[in-house]
C-alpha positions in Angstrom: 14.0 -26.7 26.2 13.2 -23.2 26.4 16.2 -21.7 25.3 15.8 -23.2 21.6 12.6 -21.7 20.2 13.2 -18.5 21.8 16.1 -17.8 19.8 13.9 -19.1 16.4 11.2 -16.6 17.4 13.7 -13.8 18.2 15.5 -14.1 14.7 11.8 -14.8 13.0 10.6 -11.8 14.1 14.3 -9.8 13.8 15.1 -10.9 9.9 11.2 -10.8 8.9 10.6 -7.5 6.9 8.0 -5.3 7.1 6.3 -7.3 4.1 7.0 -11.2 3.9 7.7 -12.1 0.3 4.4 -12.2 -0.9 1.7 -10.7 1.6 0.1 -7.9 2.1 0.6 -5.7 4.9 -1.2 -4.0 7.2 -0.9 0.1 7.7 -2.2 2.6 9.3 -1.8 6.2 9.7 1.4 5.8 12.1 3.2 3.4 9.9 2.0 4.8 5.9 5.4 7.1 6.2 7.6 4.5 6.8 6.1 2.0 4.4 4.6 4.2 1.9 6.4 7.6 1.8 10.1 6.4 2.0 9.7 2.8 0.4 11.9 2.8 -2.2 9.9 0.4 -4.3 6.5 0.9 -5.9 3.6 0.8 -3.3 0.0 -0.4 -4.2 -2.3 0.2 -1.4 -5.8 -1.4 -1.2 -7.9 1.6 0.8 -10.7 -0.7 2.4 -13.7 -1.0 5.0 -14.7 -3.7 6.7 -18.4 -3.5 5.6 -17.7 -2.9 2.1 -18.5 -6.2 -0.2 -16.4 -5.1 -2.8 -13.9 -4.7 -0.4 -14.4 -8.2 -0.1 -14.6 -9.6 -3.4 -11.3 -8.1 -4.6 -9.0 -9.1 -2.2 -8.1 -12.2 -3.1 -7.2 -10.5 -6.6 -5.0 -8.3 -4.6 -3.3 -11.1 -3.0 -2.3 -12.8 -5.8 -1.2 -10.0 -7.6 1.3 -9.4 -4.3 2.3 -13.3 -4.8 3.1 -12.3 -8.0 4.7 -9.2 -7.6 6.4 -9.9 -4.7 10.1 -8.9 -5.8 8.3 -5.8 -6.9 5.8 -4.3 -5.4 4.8 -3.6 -1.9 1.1 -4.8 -1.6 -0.6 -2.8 1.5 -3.9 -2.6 3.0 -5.1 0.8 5.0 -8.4 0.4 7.0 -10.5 3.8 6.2 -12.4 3.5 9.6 -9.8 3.4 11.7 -7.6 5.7 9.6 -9.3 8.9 8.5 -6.5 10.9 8.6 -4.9 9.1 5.3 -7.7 8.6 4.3 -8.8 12.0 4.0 -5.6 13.1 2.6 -5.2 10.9 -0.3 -8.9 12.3 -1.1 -10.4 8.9 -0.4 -14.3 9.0 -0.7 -15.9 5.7 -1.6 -14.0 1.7 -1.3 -11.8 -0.1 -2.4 -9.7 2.7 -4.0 -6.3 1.4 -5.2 -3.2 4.4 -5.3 0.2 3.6 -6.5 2.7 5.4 -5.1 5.9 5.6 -6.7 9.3 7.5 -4.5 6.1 8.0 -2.3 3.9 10.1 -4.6 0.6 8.8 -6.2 1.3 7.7 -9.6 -2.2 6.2 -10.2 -5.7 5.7 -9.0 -8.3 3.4 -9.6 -11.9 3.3 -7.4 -14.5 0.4 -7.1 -14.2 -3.7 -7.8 -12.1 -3.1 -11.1 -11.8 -6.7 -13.6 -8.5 -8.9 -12.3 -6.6 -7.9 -15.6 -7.0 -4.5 -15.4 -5.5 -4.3 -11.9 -2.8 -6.2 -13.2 -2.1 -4.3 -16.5 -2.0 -1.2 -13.9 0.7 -2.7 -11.8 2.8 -3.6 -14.9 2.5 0.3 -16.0 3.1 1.5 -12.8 6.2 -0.7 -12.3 7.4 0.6 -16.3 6.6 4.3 -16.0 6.0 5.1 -12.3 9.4 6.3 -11.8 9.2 8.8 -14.4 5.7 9.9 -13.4 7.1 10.4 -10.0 9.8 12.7 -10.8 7.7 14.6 -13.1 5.1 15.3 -10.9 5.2 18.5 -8.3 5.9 18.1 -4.2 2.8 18.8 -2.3 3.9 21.1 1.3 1.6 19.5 3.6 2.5 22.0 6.9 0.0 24.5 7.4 0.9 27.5 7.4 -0.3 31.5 7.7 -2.7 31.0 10.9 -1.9 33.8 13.5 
């Protein structure tokens, strides 16, 4: 009996993608380029802390708009606690802050528990002009350079 569901699990967990049609993800300062940087769809990531009520509050919002989006968007979560390294480069001070990342460069910010239809009247622009914002906008070098 063995043999069947370990097949089912293997091709569960071999065809799942990184986001299941719908949810939001999980990231973290290992995995942001691989999800974030090279996604070739929009990204909205939900920059969070446990202890932060707001945090809290819109969450569900940002579930729903990942239901909604899901053909879309790629709806992500980064803990700031246990990530300060993105955290700190994205220029993340106070939670939630939502960034939109477009070709992998932020498009669009917003900080604080923002109203539902707001949030969702930034995805829709994001999804119509992101890609345009993107190219216009300048590459940031992030290797450090000119210590001796």
């Amino acid at each position: 009996m063995q043999p069947g569901p370990e097949p089912s699990a293997s091709t569960d967990t071999a065809t799942a993608p990184e986001q299941s049609q719908g949810e939001v993800i999980e990231v973290d300062d290992v995995t942001w380029e691989r999800t974030v940087d090279k996604s070739s769809t929009s990204v909205a990531v939900m920059f969070y802390s446990p202890s932060c009520a707001f945090c809290h509050q819109m969450e569900p919002y940002f579930r729903k708009c990942a239901q909604e989006y899901k053909e879309k968007v790629v709806f992500a979560r980064l803990n700031i606690m246990t990530n300060l390294w993105t955290a700190e480069r994205y220029g993340v001070r106070s939670t939630p802050t939502f960034k939109f990342f477009c070709d992998g460069k932020p498009v669009r910010e917003m900080v604080g528990a923002v109203y539902p239809a707001l949030f969702k009247k930034i995805v829709d622009e994001v999804l119509m002009y992101g890609k345009e914002c993107a190219r216009n906008s300048t590459t940031i070098n992030y290797d450090i350079t000119g210590y001796g």
